[in-house]
N, C-alpha and C positions, 0 to 999 in steps of 0.2 A: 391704540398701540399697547401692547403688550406690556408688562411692571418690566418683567429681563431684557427688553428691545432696547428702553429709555436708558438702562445704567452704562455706564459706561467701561471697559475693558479694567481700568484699574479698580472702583470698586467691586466690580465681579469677585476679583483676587482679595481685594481683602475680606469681602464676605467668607470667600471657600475659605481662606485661610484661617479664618475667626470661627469656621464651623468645624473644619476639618482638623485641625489641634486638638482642638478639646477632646474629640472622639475617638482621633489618635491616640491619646496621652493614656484615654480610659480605655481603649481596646490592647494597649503595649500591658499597661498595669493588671489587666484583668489575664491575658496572656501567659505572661512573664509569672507572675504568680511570684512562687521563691526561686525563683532561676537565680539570681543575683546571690543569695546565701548555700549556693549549691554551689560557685566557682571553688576551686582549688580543692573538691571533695573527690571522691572515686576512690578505684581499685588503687590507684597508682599512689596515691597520695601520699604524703608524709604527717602522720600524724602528730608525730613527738619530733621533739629540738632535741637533736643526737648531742651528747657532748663534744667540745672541740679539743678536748687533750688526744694526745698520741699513745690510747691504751691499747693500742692493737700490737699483735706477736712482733717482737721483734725476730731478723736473724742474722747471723752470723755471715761476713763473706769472708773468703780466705784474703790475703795480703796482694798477693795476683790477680785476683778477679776486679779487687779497690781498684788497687793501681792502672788498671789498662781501665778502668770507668774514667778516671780521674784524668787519665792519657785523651780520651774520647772528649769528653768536655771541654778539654782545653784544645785540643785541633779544632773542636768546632766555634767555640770563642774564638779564633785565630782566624779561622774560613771566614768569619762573620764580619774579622776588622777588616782581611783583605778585599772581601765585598764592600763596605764602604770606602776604602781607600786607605786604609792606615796599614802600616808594615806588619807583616807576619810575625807570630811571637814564637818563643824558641820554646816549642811544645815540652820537650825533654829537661829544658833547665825548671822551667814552671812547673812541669810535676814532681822533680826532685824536690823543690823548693815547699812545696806542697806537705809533700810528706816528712819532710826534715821537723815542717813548725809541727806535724801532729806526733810525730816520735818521743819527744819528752812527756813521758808520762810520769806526775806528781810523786813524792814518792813519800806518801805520809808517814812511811812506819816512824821517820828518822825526828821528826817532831814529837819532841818530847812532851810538849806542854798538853801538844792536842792527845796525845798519848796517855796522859794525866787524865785528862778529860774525862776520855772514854773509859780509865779504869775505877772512877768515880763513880761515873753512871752505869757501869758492870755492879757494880758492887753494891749501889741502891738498886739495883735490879733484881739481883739475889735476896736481897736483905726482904725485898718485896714477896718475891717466890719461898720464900720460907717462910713467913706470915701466912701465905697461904697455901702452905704443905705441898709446896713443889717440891721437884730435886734443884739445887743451887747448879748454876753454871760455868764451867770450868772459864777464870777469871780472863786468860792469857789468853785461851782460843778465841773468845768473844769478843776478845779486844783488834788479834789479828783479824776473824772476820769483817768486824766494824770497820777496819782500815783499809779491808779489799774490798768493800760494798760503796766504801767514800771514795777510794779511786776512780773506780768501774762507774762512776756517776753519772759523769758526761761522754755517755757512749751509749 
């Protein structure tokens, strides 16, 4: 009787399975090669970790084109509760409301102290630009810029 007659069905498998692994493992490995240090490469890729600040152009929209964005967001917030069930929101009082809290805009000229401040560090500025054969900077104008650049901050 034959050696393969006598075995029976389950060691069959584990033989193949004990020959056929190993040959496997070394036919994937001999294959594959650097495939595995090649994922995430190509044309397409991304080489470099972009920064996450917001240094792209900003721009300007007119007061009408806000306002009806701000109108839009908020009917569609509205649409969204009436789709779950809760009561419509009164789109026009919410975007009045909206724009009222962004309306006051700070008004640093009137602080004095921080005013002080800035005519301090105006004036170590120049003191600096004369050391090194600048022209001095007109004290008052530099002080009002400063105060419209502190404004215009958060926008």
């Amino acid at each position: 009787m034959p050696l393969l007659a006598s075995l029976q069905l389950g060691t069959v498998f584990i033989i193949v399975v004990l020959v056929a692994l190993p040959v496997g493992a070394l036919v994937f490995a001999m294959g594959a090669g650097n495939a595995l240090q090649k994922i995430g490469k190509g044309d397409f890729a991304l080489e470099q970790d972009f920064p996450q600040g917001s240094e792209g152009p900003t721009y300007t929209v007119s007061a009408e084109v806000r306002e009806e964005e701000i109108r839009q967001m908020i009917q569609a917030r509205s649409d969204r509760g009436v789709a779950r069930g809760r009561e419509a929101l009164d789109v026009e009082a919410e975007v009045q409301k909206l724009l009222a809290a962004d309306s006051p805009r700070p008004n640093l000229g009137g602080d004095r102290a921080l005013r002080e401040e800035i005519r301090q560090l105006v004036v170590a500025r120049n003191e600096r630009r004369q050391r090194q054969g600048k022209e001095p900077l007109d004290v008052e104008q530099e002080i009002e810029r400063q105060l419209r650049e502190l404004e215009n901050l958060g926008q």
